[in-house]
C-alpha positions in Angstrom: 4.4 18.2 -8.5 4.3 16.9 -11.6 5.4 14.7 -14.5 5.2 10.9 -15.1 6.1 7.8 -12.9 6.4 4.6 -14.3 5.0 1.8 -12.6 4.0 -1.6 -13.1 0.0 -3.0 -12.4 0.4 -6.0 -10.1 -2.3 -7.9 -7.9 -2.0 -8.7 -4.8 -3.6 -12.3 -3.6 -5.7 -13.2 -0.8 -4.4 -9.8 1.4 -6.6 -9.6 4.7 -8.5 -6.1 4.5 -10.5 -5.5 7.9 -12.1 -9.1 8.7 -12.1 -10.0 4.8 -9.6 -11.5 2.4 -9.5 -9.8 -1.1 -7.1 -9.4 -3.9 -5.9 -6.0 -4.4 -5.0 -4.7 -7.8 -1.8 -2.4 -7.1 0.8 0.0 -8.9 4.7 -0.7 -7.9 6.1 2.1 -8.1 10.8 3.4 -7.8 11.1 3.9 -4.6 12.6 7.4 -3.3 15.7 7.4 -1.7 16.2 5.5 1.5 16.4 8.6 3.5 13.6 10.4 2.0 10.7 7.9 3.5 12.7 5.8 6.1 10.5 2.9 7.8 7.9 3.2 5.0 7.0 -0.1 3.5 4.4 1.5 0.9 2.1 4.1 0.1 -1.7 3.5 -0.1 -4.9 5.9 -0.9 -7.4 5.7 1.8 -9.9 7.5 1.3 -12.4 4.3 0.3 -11.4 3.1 4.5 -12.0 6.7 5.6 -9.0 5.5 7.5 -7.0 8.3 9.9 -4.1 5.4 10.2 -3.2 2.2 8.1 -1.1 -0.2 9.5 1.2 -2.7 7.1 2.0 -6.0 8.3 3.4 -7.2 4.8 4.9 -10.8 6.4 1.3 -11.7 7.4 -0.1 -9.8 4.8 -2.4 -8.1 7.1 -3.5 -4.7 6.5 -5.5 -2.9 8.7 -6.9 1.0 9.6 -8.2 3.4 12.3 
């Protein structure tokens, strides 16, 4: 892989991460094509969580992790 994406620096307000409410600087990204990630709402590095699963719940912006 390789090359350049373009994407746009957004924040997110007052998101619920764990028990605490933060705002969460992000990059918005093209998405692929409908069939190449089907279900997938967004993509986002865990490694900070040291999370095995994240789970999006973008209505109630609620974001949590196992």
């Amino acid at each position: 892989m390789g090359g350049r994406v373009h994407a746009k620096q957004v924040v997110l307000p007052d998101v619920l991460v764990g028990k605490t409410n933060r705002d969460i600087p992000v990059l918005l990204v093209p998405s692929p094509a409908a069939d190449m990630l089907p279900g997938i709402e967004g993509i986002i590095g865990v490694t900070l969580l040291q999370a095995h699963r994240v789970y999006f719940d973008f209505p109630n912006r609620n974001l949590r992790w196992d």
